[in-house]
C-alpha positions as CSV (number, residue, x, y, z in Angstrom):
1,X,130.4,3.5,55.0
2,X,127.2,2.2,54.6
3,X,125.0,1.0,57.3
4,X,123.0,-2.4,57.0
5,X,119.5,-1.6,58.3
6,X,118.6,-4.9,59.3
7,X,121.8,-5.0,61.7
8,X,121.0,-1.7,62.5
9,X,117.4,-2.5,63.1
10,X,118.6,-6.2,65.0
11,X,120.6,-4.0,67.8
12,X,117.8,-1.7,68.1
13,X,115.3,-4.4,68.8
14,X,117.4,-6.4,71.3
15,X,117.3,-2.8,73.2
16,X,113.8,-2.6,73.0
17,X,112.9,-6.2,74.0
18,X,115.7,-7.4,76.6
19,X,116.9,-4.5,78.0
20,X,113.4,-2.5,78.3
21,X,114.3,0.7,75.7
22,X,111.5,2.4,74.8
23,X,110.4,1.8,70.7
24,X,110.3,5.3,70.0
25,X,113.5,6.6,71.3
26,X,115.3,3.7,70.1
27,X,114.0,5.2,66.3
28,X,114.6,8.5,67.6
29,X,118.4,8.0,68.3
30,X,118.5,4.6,65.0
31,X,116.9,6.5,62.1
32,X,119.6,9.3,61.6
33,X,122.0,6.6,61.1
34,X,120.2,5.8,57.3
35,X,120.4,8.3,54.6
36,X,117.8,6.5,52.6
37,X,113.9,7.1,53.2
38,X,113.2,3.6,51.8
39,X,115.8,2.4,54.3
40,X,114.2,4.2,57.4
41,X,110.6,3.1,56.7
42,X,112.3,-0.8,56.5
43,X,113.8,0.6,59.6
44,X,110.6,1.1,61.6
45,X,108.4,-1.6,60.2
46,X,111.3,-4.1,61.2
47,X,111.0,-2.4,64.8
48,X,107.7,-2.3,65.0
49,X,106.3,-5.3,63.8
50,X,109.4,-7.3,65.6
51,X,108.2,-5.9,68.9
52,X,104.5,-6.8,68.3
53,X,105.6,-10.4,67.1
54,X,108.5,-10.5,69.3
55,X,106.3,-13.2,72.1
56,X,105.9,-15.0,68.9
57,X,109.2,-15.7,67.3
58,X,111.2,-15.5,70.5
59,X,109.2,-18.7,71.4
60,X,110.3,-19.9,68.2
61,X,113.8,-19.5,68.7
62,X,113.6,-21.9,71.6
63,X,112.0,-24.8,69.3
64,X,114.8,-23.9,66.4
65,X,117.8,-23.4,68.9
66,X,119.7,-25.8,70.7
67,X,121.3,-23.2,73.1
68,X,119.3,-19.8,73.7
69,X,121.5,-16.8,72.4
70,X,119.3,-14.2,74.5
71,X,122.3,-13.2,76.7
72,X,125.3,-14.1,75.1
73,X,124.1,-13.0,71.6
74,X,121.4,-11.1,72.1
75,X,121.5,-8.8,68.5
76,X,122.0,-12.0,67.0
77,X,119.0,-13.7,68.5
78,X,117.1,-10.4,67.8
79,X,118.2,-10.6,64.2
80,X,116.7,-14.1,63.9
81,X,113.3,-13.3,65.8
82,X,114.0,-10.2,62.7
83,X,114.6,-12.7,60.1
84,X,111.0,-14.7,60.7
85,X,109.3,-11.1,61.0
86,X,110.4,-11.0,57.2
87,X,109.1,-14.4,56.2
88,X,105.9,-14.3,58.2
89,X,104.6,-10.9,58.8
90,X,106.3,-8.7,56.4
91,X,105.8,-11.6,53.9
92,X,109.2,-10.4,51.2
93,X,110.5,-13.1,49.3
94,X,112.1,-16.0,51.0
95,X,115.7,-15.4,49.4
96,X,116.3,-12.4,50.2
97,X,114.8,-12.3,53.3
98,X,117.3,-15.2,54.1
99,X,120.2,-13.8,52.5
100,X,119.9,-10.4,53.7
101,X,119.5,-11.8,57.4
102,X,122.5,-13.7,57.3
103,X,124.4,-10.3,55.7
104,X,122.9,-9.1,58.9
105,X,125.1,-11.2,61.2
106,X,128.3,-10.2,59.4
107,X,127.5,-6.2,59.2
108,X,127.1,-7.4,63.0
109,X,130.8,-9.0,63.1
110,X,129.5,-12.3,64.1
111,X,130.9,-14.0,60.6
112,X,131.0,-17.0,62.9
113,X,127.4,-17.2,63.3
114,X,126.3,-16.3,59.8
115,X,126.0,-20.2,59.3
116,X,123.6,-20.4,62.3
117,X,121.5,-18.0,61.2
118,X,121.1,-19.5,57.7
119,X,120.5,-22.8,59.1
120,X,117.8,-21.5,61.6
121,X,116.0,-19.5,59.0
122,X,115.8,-22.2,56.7
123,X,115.2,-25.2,59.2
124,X,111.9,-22.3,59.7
125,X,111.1,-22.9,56.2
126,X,111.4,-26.7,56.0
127,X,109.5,-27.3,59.5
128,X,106.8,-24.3,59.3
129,X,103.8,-26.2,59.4
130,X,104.7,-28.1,62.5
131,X,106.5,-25.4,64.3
132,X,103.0,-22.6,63.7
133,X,101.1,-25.7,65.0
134,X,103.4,-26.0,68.1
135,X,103.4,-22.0,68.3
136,X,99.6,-21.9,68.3
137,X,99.3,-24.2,71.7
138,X,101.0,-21.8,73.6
139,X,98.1,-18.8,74.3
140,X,101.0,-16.4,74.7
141,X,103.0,-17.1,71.2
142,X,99.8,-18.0,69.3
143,X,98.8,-13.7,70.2
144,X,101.8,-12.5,71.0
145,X,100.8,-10.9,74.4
146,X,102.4,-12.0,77.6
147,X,100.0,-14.4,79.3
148,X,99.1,-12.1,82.6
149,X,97.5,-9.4,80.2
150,X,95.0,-12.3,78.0
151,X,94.2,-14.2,80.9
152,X,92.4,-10.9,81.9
153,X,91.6,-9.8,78.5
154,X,89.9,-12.9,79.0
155,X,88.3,-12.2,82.5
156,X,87.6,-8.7,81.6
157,X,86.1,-9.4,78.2
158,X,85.5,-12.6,77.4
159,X,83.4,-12.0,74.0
160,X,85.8,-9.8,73.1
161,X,89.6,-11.1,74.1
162,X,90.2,-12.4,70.6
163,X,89.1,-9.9,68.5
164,X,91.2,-7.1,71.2
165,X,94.3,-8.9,70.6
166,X,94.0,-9.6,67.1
167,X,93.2,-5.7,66.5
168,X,96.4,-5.1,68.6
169,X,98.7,-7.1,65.9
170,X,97.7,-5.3,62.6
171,X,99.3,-2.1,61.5
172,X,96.8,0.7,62.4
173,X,96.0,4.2,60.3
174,X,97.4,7.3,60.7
175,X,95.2,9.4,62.6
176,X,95.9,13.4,61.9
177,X,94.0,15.7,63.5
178,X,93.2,19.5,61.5
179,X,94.0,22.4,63.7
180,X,90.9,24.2,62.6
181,X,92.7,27.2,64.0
182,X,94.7,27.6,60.9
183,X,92.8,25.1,58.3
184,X,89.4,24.1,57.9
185,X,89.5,19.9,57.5
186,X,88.3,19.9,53.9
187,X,91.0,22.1,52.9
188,X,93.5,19.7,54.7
189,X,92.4,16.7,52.6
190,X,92.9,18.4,49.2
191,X,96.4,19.1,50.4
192,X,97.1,15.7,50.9
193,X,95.6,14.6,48.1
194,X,96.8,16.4,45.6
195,X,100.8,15.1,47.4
196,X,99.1,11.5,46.2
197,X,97.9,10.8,49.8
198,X,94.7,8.9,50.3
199,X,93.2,11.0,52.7
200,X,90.0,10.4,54.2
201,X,87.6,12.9,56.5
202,X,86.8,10.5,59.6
203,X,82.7,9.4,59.4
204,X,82.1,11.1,63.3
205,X,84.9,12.8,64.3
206,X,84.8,16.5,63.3
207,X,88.3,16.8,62.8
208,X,89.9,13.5,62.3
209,X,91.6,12.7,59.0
210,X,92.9,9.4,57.9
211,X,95.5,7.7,56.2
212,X,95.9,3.9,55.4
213,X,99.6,4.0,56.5
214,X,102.1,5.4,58.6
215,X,104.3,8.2,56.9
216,X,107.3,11.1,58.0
217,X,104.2,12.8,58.7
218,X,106.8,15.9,58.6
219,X,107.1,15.4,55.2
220,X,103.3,16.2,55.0
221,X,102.1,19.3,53.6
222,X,100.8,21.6,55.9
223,X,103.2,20.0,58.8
224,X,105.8,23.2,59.5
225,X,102.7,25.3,59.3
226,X,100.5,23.9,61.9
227,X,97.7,22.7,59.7
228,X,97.5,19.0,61.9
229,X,98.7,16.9,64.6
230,X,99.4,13.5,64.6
231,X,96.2,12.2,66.9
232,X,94.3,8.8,67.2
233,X,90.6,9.3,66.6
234,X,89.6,7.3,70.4
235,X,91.6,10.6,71.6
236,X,90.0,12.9,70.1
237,X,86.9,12.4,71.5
238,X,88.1,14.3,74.8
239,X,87.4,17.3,73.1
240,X,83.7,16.7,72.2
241,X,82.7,15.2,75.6
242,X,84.4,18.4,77.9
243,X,81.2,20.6,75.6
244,X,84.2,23.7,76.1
245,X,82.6,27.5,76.3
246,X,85.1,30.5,75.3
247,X,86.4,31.7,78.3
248,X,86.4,29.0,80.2
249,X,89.2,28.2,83.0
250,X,90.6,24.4,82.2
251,X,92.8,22.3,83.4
252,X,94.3,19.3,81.5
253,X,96.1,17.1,84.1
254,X,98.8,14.5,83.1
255,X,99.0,16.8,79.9
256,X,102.4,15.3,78.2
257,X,102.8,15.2,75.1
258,X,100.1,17.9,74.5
259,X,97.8,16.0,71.6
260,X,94.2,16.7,74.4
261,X,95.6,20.1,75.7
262,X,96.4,21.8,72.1
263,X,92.6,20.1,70.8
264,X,91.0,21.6,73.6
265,X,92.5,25.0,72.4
266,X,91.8,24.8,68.7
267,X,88.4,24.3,69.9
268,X,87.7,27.2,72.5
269,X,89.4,30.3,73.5
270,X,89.6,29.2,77.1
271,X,92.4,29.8,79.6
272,X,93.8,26.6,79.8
273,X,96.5,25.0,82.5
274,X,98.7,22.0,81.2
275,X,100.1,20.5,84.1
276,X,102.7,17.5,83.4
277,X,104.8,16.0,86.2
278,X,108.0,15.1,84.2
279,X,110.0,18.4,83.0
280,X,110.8,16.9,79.8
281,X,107.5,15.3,78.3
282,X,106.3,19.0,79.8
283,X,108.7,20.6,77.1
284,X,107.3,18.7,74.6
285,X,104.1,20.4,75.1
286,X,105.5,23.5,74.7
287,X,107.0,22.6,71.2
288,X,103.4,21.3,70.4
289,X,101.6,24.7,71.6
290,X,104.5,26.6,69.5
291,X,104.3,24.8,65.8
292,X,100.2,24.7,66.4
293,X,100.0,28.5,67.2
294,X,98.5,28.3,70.5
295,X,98.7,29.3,73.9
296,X,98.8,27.8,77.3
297,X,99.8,27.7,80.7
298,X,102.4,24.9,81.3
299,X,102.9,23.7,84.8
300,X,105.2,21.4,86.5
301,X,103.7,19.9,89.5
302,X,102.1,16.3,90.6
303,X,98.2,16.8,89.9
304,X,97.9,14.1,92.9
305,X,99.1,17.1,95.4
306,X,97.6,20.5,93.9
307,X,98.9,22.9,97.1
308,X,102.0,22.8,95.5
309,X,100.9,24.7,92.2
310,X,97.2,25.3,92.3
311,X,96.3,29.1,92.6
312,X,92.8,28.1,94.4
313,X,90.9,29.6,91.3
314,X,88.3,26.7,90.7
315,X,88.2,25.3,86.5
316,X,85.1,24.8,85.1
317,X,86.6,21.7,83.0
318,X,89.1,18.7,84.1
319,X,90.1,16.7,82.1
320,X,92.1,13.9,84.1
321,X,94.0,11.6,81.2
322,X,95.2,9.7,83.7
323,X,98.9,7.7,83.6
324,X,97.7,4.0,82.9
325,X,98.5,0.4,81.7
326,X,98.2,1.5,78.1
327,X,96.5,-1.7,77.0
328,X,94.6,-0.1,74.3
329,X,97.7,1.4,72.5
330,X,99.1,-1.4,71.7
331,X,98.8,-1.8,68.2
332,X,100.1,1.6,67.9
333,X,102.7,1.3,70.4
334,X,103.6,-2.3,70.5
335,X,107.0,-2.5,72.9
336,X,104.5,-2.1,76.2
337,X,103.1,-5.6,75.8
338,X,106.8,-5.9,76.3
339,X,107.5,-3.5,79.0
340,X,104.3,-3.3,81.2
341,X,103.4,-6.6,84.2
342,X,100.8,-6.9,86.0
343,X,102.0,-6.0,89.1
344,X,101.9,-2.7,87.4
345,X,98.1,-2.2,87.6
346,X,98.1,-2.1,91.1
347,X,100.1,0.1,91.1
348,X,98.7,2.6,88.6
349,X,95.3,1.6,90.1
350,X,96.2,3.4,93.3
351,X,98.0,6.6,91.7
352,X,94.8,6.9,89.6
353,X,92.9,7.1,92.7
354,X,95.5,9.8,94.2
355,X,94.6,11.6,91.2
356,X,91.2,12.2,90.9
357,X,90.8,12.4,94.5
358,X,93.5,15.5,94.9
359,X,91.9,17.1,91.5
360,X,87.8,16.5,92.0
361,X,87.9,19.8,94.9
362,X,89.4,21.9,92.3
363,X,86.7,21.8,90.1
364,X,83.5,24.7,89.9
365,X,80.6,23.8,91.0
366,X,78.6,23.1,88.0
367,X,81.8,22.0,86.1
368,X,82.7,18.5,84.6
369,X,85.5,16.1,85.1
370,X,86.1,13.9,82.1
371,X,88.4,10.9,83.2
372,X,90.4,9.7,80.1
373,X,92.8,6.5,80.1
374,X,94.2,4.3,76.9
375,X,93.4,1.1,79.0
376,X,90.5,-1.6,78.4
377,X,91.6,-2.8,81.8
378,X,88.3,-2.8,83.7
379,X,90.8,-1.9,87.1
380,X,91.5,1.0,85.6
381,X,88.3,2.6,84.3
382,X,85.2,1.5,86.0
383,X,86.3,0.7,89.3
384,X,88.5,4.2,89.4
385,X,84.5,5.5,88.7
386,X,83.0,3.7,91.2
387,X,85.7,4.7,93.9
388,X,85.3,8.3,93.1
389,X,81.3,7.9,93.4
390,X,81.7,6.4,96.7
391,X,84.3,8.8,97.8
392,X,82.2,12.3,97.1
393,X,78.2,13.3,97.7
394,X,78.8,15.8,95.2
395,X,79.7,14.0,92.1
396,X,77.1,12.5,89.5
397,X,77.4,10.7,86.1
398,X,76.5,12.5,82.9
399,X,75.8,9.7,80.5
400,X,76.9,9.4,76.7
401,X,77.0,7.3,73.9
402,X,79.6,7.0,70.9
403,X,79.2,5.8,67.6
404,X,81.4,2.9,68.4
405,X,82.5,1.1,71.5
406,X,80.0,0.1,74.6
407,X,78.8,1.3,77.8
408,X,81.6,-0.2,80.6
409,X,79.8,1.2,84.1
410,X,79.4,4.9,84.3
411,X,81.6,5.6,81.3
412,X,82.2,4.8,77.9
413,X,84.9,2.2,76.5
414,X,86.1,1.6,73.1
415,X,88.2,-1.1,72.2
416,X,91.6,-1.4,70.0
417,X,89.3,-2.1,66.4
418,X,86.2,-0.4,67.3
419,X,85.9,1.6,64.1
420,X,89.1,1.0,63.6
421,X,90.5,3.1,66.9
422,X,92.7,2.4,69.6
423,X,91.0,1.9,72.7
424,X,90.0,4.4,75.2
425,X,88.3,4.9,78.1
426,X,86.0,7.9,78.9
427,X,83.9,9.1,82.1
428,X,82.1,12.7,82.3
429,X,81.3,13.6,86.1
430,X,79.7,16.6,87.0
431,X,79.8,18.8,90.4
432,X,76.4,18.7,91.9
């Protein structure tokens, strides 16, 4: 029996948006239930663009509805907040977005409200103009990110708010990354182009290679092999700031997934440490280091208390990627703007803090300490610098500049659009 992706897709996303699943295991465990390619990709653009609009359309549904359906129909309500993903973002045509909405609700066994969502999805059509103008009042449906996070967009950069959240809401590239261990990057991108991929060498970054859309990037030549990783170009600038030396002892903190710790290894023959709190992001590193062909020391320990796995043997690099808001990964993984509040910030504020504090004695004297987040939260980044200035005498600021981005305190910040890259934060400290 066939599956109808859009019902498919409508459970997934009321998983995602009212119950607080996380996008990519929600794929993870929802693709293998289509045998069609076509019908996966559909799959995970209805996903991903229906979490990135969801502030949008859900505040739709209230003008449309008489009676919410969030909690007594909530894949129904998701399919509808689906169905105006279709007409407005996805842009197919308006019949068979409508039709195949309302096939939705049956494959759903809610014949009953087939009817309803016809009638809502057309009422959308008839009423557009006034409902966008209705939509657009409202700061939080007009960019589709919750109100507490573009209030201090706002605060934190108010020339730049706009143009941050309306990076966040278009489809970014695919970033690969060639593992110059086993590939040299022009070789790469004859690979993929002679598959019929438009591949691209990045203008700056050494190794970055890009694509104009997402793919099964397993389906990639060179994938099984090792040639490349799947890597945002704002990320792999860690590797160029920490200046690596063969031989080297390094530590790469908060390593999960592995993206920073296998870069850092195709780049140097150091001894490196990944250390990653959570045993099972930890085995994903191990999975990374295996299909790469590399090599590295994975621990699992808090890097907040080091006694508890640290051998006393100083590292000549840190590099601290520090668990944060991830406010400058949205366009690439849109379900936080659904998942993360600010009493969060706080929160990571202070374990940031605990971080670099319980990791700055381990480092050599003469050794650097590049502080990494995906955050443009100023909360996050320059005051975490300035508290770490204050708290040591031995601790200076080695300045840098990027092609793209701007100077944000002592470091470095890009934001989500700066040549076309997520955003990311970067500091380089050095012990004096």
């Amino acid at each position: 029996m066939s599956v109808d992706t859009r019902a498919l897709a409508a459970e997934a996303l009321a998983e995602i948006a009212l119950r607080g699943a996380s996008l990519r295991e929600v794929m993870e465990r929802s693709a293998p239930k289509l045998a069609d390619s076509r019908d996966r990709a559909l799959l995970m653009a209805l996903l991903s663009d229906g979490a990135r609009w969801w502030l949008r359309f859900d505040a739709a549904l209230d003008l449309l509805l008489d009676k919410p359906l969030r909690r007594k129909e909530p894949a129904v309500h998701a399919l509808l907040v689906l169905g105006l993903v279709q007409l407005e973002i996805l842009q197919l045509q308006d019949y068979a977005a409508v039709a195949a909405t309302v096939e939705a609700a049956r494959a759903l066994r809610r014949p009953q409200l087939a009817g309803l969502v016809n009638a809502v999805l057309r009422r959308w059509q008839r009423e557009r103009e006034t409902l966008l103008t209705r939509l657009d009042a409202d700061p939080q449906a007009r960019h589709a990110h919750p109100a507490w996070l573009a209030a201090t967009l706002a605060r934190d950069w108010p020339e730049r708010a706009e143009a941050v959240m309306a990076a966040d809401n278009q489809e970014p590239p695919l970033m690969l990354r060639a593992n110059r261990r086993r590939i040299e990057r022009d070789a790469l991108i004859e690979r993929l182009r002679a598959a019929g991929h438009d591949a691209q060498a990045h203008a700056w970054l050494r190794d970055a290679i890009a694509l104009p859309h997402s793919t099964d990037v397993t389906r990639l030549p060179g994938f099984a092999e090792g040639a490349f990783a799947v890597q945002d170009g704002a990320a792999q600038v860690a590797a160029d700031l920490a200046e690596l030396r063969d031989g080297q002892r390094v530590l790469d903190a908060c390593a999960a997934p592995g993206g920073k710790t296998c870069h850092l290894l195709e780049r140097a023959a150091v001894e490196l440490t990944a250390l990653e709190l959570d045993p099972a992001r930890a085995a994903r590193i191990g999975q990374n280091l295996d299909r790469l062909g590399l090599e590295a020391q994975v621990l699992i320990g808090d890097a907040s208390t080091p006694r508890a796995w640290w051998n006393e043997q100083r590292y000549e690099r840190i590099l601290v990627d520090a668990p944060c808001s991830a406010t400058g990964v949205l366009r690439r993984r849109p379900d936080v703007r659904l998942h993360r509040r600010e009493q969060d910030i706080a929160a990571l504020s202070t374990l940031q803090r605990r971080i670099v504090s319980g990791l700055w004695p381990l480092l050599a004297r003469g050794g650097r300490l590049i502080y990494v987040t995906c955050s443009v939260l100023r909360a996050e980044n320059e005051a975490l610098i300035d508290f770490l200035l204050e708290a040591t005498v031995d601790a200076r600021v080695l300045p840098f500049t990027l092609p793209v981005g701007q100077a944000a305190g002592h470091g470095w910040q890009i934001l989500p659009g700066d040549g076309d890259l997520d955003g990311m934060y970067y500091a380089v400290l050095e012990k004096i």
